[in-house]
Residue, then its C-alpha position, 0 to 999 in steps of 0.5 A: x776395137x771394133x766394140x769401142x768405136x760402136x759402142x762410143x758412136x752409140x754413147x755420142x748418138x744417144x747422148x744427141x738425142x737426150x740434148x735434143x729432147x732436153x732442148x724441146x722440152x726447154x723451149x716448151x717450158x719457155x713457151x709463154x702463152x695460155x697454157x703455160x702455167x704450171x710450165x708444161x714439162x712439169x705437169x707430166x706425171x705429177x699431181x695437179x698440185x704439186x705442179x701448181x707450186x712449180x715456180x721454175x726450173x733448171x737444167x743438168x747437161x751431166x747428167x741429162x736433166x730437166x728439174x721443176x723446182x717449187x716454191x718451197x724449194x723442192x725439186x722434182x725430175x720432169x717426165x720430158x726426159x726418157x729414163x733410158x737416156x742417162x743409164x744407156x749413155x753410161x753403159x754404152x760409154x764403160x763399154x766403149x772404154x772397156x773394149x778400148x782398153x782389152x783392144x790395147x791389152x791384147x793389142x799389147x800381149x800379141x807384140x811382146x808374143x811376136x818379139x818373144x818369138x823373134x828373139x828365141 
């Protein structure tokens, strides 16, 4: 049991942590001014030309994402989010889920023993 609630808080801690770099990187992609065109989330490991053909952008919350998309209606993934964000959710969140279950298995297994035993 103990096992699920870590790994549940760190699945919810983590996923936070992507809203948040998600958040920052759509203020900054929001962010007029010089500089910001090809929007700056968008430059960050691509060529300069196709970050040039960078026409707007959307945003994915399941999972994180932040995706430029270009004038002849392609898309590409930002840089902004860490590739660790969105697996780490997903391993943290299936062990979480696995743990509660063997919990309740054994949980489970340990009453029929004891009612068994209370019966013989």
């Amino acid at each position: 049991r103990v096992l699920a609630v870590v790994a549940g808080w760190a699945a919810g801690l983590l996923y936070v942590w992507g809203l948040l770099i998600t958040g920052l990187t759509v203020l900054e992609a929001e962010d007029g001014g010089t500089d910001s065109s090809p929007l700056r989330p968008c430059r960050a490991g691509v060529s300069p030309e196709l970050a040039g053909r960078v026409v707007d952008y959307s945003v994915s919350y399941l999972p994180l994402r932040f995706s430029c998309e270009t004038a002849d209606g392609g898309a590409y993934d930002s840089a902004g989010i860490p590739g660790y964000v969105n697996p780490g959710v997903a391993a943290l969140a299936l062990t979480a889920a696995a743990s509660a279950v063997a919990a309740g298995y054994a949980s489970e297994r340990r009453a029929r023993a004891a009612s068994r035993d209370a019966g013989a």
